[in-house]
Structure formats: structure tokens, C-alpha cells
N, C-alpha and C positions, 0 to 999 in steps of 0.2 A: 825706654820705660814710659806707658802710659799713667795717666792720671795726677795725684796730687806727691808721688813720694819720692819722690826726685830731688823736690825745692823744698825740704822739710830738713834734714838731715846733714851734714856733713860729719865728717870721721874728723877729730880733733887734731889727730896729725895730717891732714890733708890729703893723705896717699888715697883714700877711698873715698866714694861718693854716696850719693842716694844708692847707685847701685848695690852697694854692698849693705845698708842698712835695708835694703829691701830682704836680701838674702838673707839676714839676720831675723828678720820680720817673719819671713816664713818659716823659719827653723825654733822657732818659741814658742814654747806651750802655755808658759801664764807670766804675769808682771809680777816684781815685786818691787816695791817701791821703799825705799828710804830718805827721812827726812827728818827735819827738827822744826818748832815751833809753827808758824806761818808757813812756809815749807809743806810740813807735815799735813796741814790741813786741805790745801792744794791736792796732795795725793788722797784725800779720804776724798774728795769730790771725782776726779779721777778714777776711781775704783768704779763708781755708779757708771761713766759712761763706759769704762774699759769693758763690763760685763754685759752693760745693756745694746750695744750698737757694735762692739769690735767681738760679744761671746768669749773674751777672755778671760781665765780665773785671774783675781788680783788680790795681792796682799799688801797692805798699807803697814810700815814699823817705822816706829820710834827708832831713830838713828841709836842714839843710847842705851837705847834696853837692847836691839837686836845683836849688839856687837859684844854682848858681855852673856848672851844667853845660847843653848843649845839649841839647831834647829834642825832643819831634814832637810840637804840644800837639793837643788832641781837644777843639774847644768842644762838644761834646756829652757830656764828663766831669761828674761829679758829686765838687768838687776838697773833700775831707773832712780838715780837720786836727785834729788831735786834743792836747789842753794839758789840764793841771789848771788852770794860771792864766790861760792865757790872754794871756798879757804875753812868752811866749817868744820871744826874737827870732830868732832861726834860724827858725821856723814863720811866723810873720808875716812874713817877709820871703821865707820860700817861696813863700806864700797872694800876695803881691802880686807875684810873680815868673811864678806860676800865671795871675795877672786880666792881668796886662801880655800874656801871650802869647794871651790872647781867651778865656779859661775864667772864664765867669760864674757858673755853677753853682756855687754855693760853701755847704758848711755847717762847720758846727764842733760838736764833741764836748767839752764845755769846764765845769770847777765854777765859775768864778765868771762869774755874771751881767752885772756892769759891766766886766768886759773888754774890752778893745783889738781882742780876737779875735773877741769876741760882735758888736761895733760893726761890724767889719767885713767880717763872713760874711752873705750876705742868710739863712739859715737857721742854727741853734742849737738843741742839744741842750743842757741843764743837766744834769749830772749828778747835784747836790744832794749831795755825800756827805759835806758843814760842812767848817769851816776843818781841814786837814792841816797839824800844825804839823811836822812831821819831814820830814826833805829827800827820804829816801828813798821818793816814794809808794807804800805800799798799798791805803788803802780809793776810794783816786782811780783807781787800776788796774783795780778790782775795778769800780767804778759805769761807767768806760769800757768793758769788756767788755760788761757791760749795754747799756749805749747800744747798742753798735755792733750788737750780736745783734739788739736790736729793729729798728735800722737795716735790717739784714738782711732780715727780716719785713715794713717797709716798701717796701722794694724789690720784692721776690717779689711782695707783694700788686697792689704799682703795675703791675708787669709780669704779673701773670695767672699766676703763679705760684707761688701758694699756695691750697691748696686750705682750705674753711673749716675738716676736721675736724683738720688738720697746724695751724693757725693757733692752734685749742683745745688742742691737746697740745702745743705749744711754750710758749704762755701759761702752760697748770699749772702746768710745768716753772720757769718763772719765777715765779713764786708762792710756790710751793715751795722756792724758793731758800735764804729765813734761815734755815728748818728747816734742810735738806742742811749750810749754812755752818756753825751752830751743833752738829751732828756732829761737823765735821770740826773746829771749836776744841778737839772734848772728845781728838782725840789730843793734847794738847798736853806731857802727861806724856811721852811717847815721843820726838815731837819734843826733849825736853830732851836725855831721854837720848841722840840722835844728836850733839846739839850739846855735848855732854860728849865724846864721840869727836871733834870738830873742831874742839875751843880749842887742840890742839897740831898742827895741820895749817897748812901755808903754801899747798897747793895744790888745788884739787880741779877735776874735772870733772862736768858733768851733762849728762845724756842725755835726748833726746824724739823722737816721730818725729812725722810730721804739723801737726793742729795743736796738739800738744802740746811740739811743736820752740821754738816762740815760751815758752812756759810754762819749759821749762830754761834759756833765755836769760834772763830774770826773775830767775830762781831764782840764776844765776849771777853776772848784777849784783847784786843786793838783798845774797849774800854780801860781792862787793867793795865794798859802798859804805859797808858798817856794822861789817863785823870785819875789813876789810884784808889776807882771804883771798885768793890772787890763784884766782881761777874761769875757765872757760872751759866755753863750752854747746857742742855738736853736733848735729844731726842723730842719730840714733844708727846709721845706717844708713853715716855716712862714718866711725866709728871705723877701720877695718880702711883707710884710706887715709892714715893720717898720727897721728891722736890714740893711737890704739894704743901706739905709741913710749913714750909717755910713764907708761903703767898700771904700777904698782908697789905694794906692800903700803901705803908711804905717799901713796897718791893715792886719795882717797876717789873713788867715782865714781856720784854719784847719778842713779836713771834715775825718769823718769816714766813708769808703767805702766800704764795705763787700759786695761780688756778691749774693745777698740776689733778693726780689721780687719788691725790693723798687729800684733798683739800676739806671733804665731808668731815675726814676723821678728825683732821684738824682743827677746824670747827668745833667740834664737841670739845679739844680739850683748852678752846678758849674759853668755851661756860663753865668748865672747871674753876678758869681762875677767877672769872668774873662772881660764880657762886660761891668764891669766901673774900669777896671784897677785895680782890688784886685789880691791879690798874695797867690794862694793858694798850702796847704799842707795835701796830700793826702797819708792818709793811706789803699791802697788798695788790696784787694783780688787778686791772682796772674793771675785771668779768666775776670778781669773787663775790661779792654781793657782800660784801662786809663794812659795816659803813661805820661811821663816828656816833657814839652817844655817850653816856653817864658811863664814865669808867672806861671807854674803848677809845682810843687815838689812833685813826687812819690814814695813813698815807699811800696815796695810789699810784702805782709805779705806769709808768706812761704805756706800756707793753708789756704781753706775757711771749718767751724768749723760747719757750721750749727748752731742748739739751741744754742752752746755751745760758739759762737765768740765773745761774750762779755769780755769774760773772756782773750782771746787773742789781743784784740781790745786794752782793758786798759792796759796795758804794755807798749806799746812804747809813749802812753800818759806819764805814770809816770818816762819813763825814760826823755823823751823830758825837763817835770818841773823839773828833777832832776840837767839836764844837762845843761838848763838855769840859775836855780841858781844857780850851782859851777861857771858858768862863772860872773856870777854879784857879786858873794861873800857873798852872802846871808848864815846865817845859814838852812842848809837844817834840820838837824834835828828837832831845835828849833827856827823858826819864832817865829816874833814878835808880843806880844800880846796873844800868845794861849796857851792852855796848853794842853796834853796829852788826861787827864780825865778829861771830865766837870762836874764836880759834885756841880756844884752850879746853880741858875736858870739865 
């Protein structure tokens, strides 16, 4: 087997290889993805590349709502849950809610090996990204977008949709990665300084359009889960239908700004918030022309990433919640109320 789908894949019970996940690859006509929380939002970024670079229809469900709801299953899905541990029961019990309605095709996206979830997906992704001891995951976030981009890759190629010189310049780009990542830790100075503006805040919003919408949903958990901020993400595009209401000099409103195809629009609906006195925090591409003044906080991300800026985007999100909770005294590792592993319903 040429190219990249060989060394992506193994069958969880070890009997089959890439080979047979390729086979799988070309017998599938669209993804459906299940997951929960961080997880979940993983696959909403997932969906943008699955449709824009592999042509394949993708459905993103709540582990919980899709296992208790009626749907129209496709035994010719390719049914992809996505866990750090593995052991979540809302997803395992979607994944067997999925097999019960005729959907064989099953993989998993998952860090631990000896899994429940690994045992019971005929294919497995490892993520590798060592024990997360803190409830709130990042570096399992960050290895899931991974996966699932190569997943992407695997797909295209299975389906004759990727060309080999696209296949070398999305690999770089991966390669390339720890570089870009280790850029982007070095704002971490700045990052403080925002989160010194938001140890006295109760509320904020965040903004993304595309597949960077999934990336401020992130950003706006990962705040709730660790400084007790209440957040809420958007679209940035439905501001002007409802969230708007709420912009006021004390509502921080951070956007995700990547020099992407959306960025005009985006643009406009930052003079939204700026023309009723919102105070906005901009993480922007170095080419965006978006700069700092009265009411606007810039931070310029070292590179713009293409497909791949999601993965760069969430970083200084998770440093921001990191860096408002040490200021409010918050346990970062272990917020209240949650645990690790949800393995109860």
C-alpha cells in the first residue's frame, strides 16, 4: 500500500492492519462522529476538513442526545468516536447504539490503548499524548485534532482524492507542527496580561467563524471549567441575532481571527461589538491588518496555518483559562464538580 494509510491505523485486536482500514476507507460513504464535551468539539472541526479536502458528508452528535434519539442509520458510515480515555460512557453507549442499528464500520480516536473503546471499535487510533492528569483536557485535544486531520488524509487518499503533491504539503505542515506550537507558547507573556484583565470578569463571550467556530467553543469551556467564568461561543456571524444584546464594556468578547476566506466578514462583526462599547480580544494572524487601539486587544499569532490553524488557534485559548484561573485561585487541575473520566450516565 502506497502513501500515508498504512502507518495511521491499526485494528484494535491486532488481526488486521492499515490494510484492512483502507478497505474500510473505500467502502464508506460519509463519517459520523460521536462524542462528548472537548471530544465533541474536536469532531465539529473535523467535519470542515472531512467535507472540504476528503468530499465526505460528516455528521458531528452529542454522544448523549444521539443514543436516546431516533435516526436513519447508513451501514455504509464510517461510525468514529472520539474519548481520551476511552471508558466514557455517554460515547460507548452511543458506539453500541450505532452497532445495534447495523453500523459496523467503527473506529475510535482514543489515548489509552487498553480501553473499553479500543476493545470495541474494529479500528483505533492512539493518540499517544501520556497520562492527562487535569480534568480539563488540552494536550488530548490537540493529539485528537491530529488524528482526525490525518484521518482526513486517509480518507481523500482511499477515495482518489488526494493528489500526491497536496499529500507532501499537508505532511510538512505536520511536521512542522512542534515548531509553529512552540511559537505560539512563546506569547504566553501577553496571554497573562489578558488574563489579568479577566480575574474580575463573571462573563465573556467568544467568537469564530467556520472551522474556527468549534476552536471558540473550546476556548469558552476550557474558561468555564477552570476559573468559573460563565463563557459562551458563537458563530461570529449570528452575533447580530441575539448575542449582541448582551455586549457591554464589562463583557470581554474574544474573537478568533485567522487570515482565512471569512476574515472580511469577520471584521465587520468586530465593529459590531466595538459600536456598542464591547471590549474586544483578538487573536489574530500576523497578515490580518488588525491592530491594537481603544477597546481592541491584539495578539498576533506567529503564522497563519491553513487547514491546520485550529490546532494553533487553541493554545493561547487554553493558556488564557489557565492563566485566569491561577489568578482567581481556582484549582486548575481539579474544578469543581467534575471528574476526569465520566463513566457514568
Amino acid at each position: 500500500m502506497e502513501g500515508i494509510v498504512p502507518e495511521l491505523f491499526e485494528a484494535a485486536n491486532h488481526h488486521a492492519a492499515g490494510e484492512g482500514a483502507f478497505h474500510t476507507f473505500k467502502a464508506i460513504d460519509n463519517v459520523l462522529i460521536l462524542a462528548c464535551g472537548t471530544s465533541y468539539y474536536s469532531g465539529c472541526v473535523a467535519k470542515y476538513w472531512l467535507e472540504s479536502i476528503a468530499k465526505i458528508p460528516c455528521q458531528v452528535e452529542v454522544a448523549s442526545e444521539y443514543r436516546y434519539r431516533d435516526s436513519v442509520p447508513n451501514p455504509n458510515s464510517l461510525v468514529v468516536t472520539i474519548t481520551q480515555s476511552g471508558e466514557t460512557a455517554d460515547t460507548l453507549a452511543a458506539l453500541r447504539h450505532a452497532q445495534s442499528l447495523g453500523m459496523k464500520h467503527t473506529l475510535t480516536i482514543c489515548n489509552v490503548m487498553t480501553s473499553a473503546m479500543v476493545r470495541e471499535c474494529k479500528l483505533a487510533y492512539i493518540t499517544r499524548a501520556g497520562v492527562e492528569i487535569g480534568v480539563a483536557s488540552t494536550k488530548a485535544f490537540t493529539t485528537q485534532l491530529a488524528g482526525l486531520f490525518l484521518l482526513t488524509l486517509a480518507l481523500a487518499q482511499a477515495k482518489g482524492r488526494l493528489t500526491e503533491e497536496a499529500e507532501a504539503a499537508y505532511l510538512k505542515e505536520m511536521r512542522h507542527l512542534p515548531v509553529a506550537l512552540q511559537a505560539v507558547l512563546a506569547l504566553e507573556p501577553q496571554i497573562i496580561a489578558w488574563a489579568e484583565d479577566f480575574t474580575s470578569k463573571e462573563n465573556a463571550l467568544f467568537l469564530g467563524r467556520g472551522m474556527h467556530y468549534p476552536i471558540a467553543l473550546e476556548g469558552a469551556l476550557k474558561l468555564k471549567e477552570i476559573s468559573y467564568i460563565h463563557a459562551e461561543a458563537y458563530p461570529a456571524g449570528e452575533l447580530k441575532h441575539g448575542p449582541l444584546a448582551l455586549v457591554t464594556s464589562e463583557m470581554p468578547v474574544v474573537t478568533v481571527a485567522p487570515n482565512d476566506a471569512l476574515l472580511e466578514k469577520l471584521k465587520s462583526n468586530l465593529q459590531e461589538v466595538r459600536a456598542r462599547g464591547g471590549v474586544l480580544y483578538v487573536l489574530a494572524d500576523s497578515d490580518t491588518h488588525i491592530s491594537s487601539d481603544e477597546g481592541i486587544n491584539v495578539i498576533r499569532m506567529p503564522e497563519h496555518y491553513g487547514a491546520l490553524s485550529p490546532l494553533l488557534h487553541v493554545v493561547p485559548l487554553q493558556m488564557l483559562a489557565y492563566h485566569t484561573a491561577c489568578a482567581r485561585g481556582t484549582d486548575v487541575d481539579k474544578p469543581r464538580n467534575l471528574a476526569k473520566s465520566v463513566t457514568v450516565e
